[in-house]
C-alpha positions as CSV (number, residue, x, y, z in Angstrom):
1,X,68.4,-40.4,-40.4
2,X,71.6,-38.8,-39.5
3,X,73.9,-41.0,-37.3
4,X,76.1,-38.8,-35.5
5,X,79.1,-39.5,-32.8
6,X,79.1,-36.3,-31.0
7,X,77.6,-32.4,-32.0
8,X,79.2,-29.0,-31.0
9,X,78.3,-25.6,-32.1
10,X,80.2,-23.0,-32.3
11,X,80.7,-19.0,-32.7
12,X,83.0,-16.5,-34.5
13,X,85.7,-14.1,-32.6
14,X,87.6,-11.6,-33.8
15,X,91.0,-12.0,-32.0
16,X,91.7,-15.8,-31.1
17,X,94.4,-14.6,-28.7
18,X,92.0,-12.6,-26.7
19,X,89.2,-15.0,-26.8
20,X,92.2,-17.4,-25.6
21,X,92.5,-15.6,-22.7
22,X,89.4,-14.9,-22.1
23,X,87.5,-18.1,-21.7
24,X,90.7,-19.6,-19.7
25,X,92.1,-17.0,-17.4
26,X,88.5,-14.9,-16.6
27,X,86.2,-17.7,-17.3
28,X,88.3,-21.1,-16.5
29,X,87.7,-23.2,-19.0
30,X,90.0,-25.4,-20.4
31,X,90.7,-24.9,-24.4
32,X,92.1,-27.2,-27.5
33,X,93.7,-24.9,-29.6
34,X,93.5,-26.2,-33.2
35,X,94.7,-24.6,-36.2
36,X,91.6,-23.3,-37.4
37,X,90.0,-22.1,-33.6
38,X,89.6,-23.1,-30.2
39,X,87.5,-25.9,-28.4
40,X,86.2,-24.7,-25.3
41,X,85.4,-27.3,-22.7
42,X,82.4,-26.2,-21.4
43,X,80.9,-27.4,-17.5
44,X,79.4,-30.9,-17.8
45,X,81.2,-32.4,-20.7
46,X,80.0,-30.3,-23.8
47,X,82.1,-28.2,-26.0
48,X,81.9,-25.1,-28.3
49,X,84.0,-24.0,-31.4
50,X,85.5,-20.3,-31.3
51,X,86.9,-19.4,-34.6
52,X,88.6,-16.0,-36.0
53,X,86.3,-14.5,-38.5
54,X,87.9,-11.3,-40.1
55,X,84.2,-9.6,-40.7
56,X,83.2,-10.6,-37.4
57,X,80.1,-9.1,-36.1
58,X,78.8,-10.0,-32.3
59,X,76.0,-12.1,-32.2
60,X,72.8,-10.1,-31.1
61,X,71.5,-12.7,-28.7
62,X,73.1,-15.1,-25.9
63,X,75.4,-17.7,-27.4
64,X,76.7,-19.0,-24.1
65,X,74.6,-19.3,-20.4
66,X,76.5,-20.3,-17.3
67,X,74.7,-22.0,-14.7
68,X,75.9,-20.9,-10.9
69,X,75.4,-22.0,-8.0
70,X,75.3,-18.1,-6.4
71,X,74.9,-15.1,-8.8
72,X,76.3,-12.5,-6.6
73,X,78.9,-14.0,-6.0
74,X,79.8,-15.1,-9.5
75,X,79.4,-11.6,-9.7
76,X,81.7,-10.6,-7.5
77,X,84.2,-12.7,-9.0
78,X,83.7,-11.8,-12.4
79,X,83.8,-8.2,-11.6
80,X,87.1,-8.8,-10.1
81,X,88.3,-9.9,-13.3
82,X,87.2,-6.8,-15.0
83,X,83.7,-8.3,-16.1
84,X,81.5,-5.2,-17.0
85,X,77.6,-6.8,-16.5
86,X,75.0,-5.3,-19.2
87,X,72.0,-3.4,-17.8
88,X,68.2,-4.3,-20.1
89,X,64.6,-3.0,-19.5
90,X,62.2,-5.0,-21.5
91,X,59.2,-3.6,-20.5
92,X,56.6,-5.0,-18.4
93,X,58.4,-4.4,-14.9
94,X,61.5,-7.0,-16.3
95,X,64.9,-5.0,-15.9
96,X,68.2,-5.9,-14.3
97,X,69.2,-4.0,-11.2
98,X,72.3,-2.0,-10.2
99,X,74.1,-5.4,-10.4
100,X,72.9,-6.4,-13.5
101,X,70.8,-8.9,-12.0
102,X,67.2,-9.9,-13.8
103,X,65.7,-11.1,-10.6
104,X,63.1,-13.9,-12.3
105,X,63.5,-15.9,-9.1
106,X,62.0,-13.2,-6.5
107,X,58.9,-12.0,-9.3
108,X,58.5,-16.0,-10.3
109,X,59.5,-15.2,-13.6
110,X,62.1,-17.9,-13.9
111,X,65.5,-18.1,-13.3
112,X,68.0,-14.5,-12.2
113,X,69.9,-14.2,-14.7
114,X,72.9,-11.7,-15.6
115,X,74.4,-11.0,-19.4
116,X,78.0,-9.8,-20.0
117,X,80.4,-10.0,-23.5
118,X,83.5,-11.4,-24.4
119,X,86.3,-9.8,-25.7
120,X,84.3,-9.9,-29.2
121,X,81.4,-8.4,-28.2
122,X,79.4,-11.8,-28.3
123,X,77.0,-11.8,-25.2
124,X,76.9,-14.6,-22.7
125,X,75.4,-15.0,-19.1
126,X,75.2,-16.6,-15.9
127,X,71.9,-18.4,-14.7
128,X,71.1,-19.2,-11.1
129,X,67.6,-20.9,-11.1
């Protein structure tokens, strides 16, 4: 059995300068900046490794979910900050709206739930259950 202190995961970037900036001055987290990538400190005491890949290619599904308190108005911040939200239809009636908004919570299909990238084109989101 594996004894472990502590577990993080982590993700690749292309540009560590612009992740940098990113995660701290749009997002506000606070960062470690190590010689070979970036801790980020995420919300409730867990953290998540962002290192420079040169081949980097954006991962094709959510590698990051934000839980809010509001959505539109963590919308409405984000968008201030030059946040551009992603717009899905998967089928069966489930698509976001103008927003970018997958209203789960009004169709009881879970939580609402908005995507958006990073500067790397890695896909993360915002959850209001």
């Amino acid at each position: 059995m594996l004894i472990a202190h502590t577990a993080f995961s982590g993700f690749s970037v292309k540009d560590l300068e612009a992740t940098k900036q990113f995660y701290t001055e749009v997002l506000g987290l606070k960062i470690v900046d190590e010689t070979m990538g970036l801790h980020l400190q995420l919300p409730g005491e867990g953290t998540v490794f962002a290192y420079q890949k040169d081949d980097h290619e954006p991962a094709a599904f959510t590698i990051l979910n934000f839980v809010v308190a509001d959505i539109d108005e963590a919308i409405s911040q984000l968008t201030a900050q030059k946040v551009t939200f992603e717009h899905y239809d998967m089928g069966n009636g489930a698509k976001t709206d103008a927003k970018g908004v997958m209203r789960g919570r009004a169709a009881n299909m879970g939580p609402d739930i908005a995507w958006f990238k990073d500067p790397s084109g890695n896909i993360l989101s915002i959850i209001q259950n």
